[in-house]
N, C-alpha and C positions, 0 to 999 in steps of 0.2 A: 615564838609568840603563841601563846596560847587559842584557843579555840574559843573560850568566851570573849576574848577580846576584838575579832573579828567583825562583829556588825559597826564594831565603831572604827574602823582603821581609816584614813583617810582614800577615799572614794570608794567606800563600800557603803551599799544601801543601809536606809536608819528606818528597821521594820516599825517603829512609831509611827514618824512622818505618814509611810503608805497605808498604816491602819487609820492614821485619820482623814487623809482623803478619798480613800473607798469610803468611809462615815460620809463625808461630806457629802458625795457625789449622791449615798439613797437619802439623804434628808432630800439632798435638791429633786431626787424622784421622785420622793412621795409627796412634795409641795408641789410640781406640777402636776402631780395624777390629780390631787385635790382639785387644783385648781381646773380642769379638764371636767372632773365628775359636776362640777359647778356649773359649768357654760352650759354643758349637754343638758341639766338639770332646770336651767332657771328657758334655754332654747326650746324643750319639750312642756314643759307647765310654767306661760308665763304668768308674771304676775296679775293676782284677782282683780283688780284694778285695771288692768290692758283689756283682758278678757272680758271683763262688766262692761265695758267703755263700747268694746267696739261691737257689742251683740245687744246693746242697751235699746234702742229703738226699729227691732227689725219685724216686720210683720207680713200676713201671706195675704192675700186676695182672690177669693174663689168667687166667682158669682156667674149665675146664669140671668141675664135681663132681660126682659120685657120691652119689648124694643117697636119702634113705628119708625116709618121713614117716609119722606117723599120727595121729589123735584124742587130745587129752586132755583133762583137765579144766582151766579158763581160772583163773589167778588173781585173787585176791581184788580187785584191781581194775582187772580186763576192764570194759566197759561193758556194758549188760545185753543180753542177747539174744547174747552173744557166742559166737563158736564159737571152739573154738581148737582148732591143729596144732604137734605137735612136727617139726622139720626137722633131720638131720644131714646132714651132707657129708662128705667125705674126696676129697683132690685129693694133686697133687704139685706143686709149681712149682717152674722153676728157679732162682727167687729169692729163694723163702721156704721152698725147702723140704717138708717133708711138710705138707699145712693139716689139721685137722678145723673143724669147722662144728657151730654151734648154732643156731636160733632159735626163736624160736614165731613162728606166723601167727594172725590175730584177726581175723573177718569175721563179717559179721551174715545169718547163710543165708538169712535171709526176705527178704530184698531182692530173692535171685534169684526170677526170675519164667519158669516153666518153656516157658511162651508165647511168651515172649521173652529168649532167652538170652541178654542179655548180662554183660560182666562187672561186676560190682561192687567198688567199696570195701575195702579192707584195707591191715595193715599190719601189718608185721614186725618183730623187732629180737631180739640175739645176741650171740655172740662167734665170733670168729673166732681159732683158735689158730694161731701158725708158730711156726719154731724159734727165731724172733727175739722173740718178745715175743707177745701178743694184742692184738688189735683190737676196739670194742667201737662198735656200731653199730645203726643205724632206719632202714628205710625205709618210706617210704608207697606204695603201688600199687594194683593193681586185680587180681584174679581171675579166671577166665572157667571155672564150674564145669559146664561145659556139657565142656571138653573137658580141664580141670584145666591150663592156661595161668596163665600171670602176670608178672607186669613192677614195678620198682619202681628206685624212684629214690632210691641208696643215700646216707647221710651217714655218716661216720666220728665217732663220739662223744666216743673216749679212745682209750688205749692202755695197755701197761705193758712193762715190761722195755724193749726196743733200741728198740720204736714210741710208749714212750713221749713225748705232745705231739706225737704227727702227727696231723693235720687231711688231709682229703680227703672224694672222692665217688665217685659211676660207678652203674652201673647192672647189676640182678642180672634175668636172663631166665630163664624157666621153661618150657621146651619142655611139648608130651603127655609124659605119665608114661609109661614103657616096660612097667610091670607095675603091679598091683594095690601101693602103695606103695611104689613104689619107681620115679627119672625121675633127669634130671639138671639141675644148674643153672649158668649161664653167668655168672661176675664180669666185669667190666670196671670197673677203680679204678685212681684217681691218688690217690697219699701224695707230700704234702709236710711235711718238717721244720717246726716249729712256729718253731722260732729266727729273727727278723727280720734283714733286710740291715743290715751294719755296716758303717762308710765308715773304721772304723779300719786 
């Protein structure tokens, strides 16, 4: 038997056959790597559409307000021993415009302990008017009536008109009060659109 006859004898390898399934096997490689460079592709820059959707209505909130406060009586379901404060503000921003400011403050004054000044326990909540719509919101904080300080950490409740179904937070600072009722107060808040990302 000859030596060219040899690849075809029966049960000896058919070097065709093996040349076309190594072919097979890089086409099926390079259709997965493609497919791979795709995923990675469209997972790192999704599409313009996702992206516009879900940064479509997001806005910042800086403001320092002009603030009065005073004593009033707590409503009907304050928790007992409750103190309460009425709070207004008025600001200007340059992206909502003129604000006014409402809240009540509710803290329980015997906690404070004259000996030892720290601050206690409260919490707030309001509306906040722009030219776009109102805001409608609670935070929780603390007090320091030793020098009339405060700090809280604000939540976005509602909305109505243009802010209607924006969700957000930030936080509302309370310097010393500059006179006998009357101090300023500091917002920092992010609003975002309440509408979810669409891939349409």
């Amino acid at each position: 038997m000859s030596a060219s006859r040899l690849p075809n004898s029966e049960g000896g390898a058919n070097p065709s056959l093996a040349v076309n399934a190594v072919a097979k096997g890089t086409e099926l490689m390079k259709v997965s790597f493609q497919i791979l460079a795709l995923a990675v592709t469209v997972a790192i820059n999704p599409s313009p559409s996702v992206a516009r959707t879900a940064n479509a209505d997001s806005r910042s909130l800086s403001v320092n307000f002009e603030q009065r406060f005073k004593l009033v009586s707590c409503p009907g379901n304050a928790p007992p021993d409750s103190t309460c404060l009425e709070v207004t503000g008025k600001a200007d921003s340059p992206t909502f415009g003129r604000l006014a400011l409402e809240r009540t403050v509710l803290f329980n004054a015997r906690k404070f302990d004259k000996l030892h000044p720290t601050c206690i326990p409260d919490e707030t909540s309001g509306t906040l008017v722009t030219q776009d719509g109102s805001l409608n919101f609670r935070a929780p904080g603390s007090v320091c009536l030793a020098d009339g300080t405060a700090s809280y950490g604000l939540i976005i409740t509602g909305g109505t008109g243009a802010l209607r179904g924006m969700v957000g937070g930030g936080r509302i600072t309370v310097p010393p009060e500059v006179a006998p009722g009357e101090g300023r107060e500091l917002w920092q808040v992010e609003l975002f659109g309440a509408d979810r990302p669409s891939t349409r």
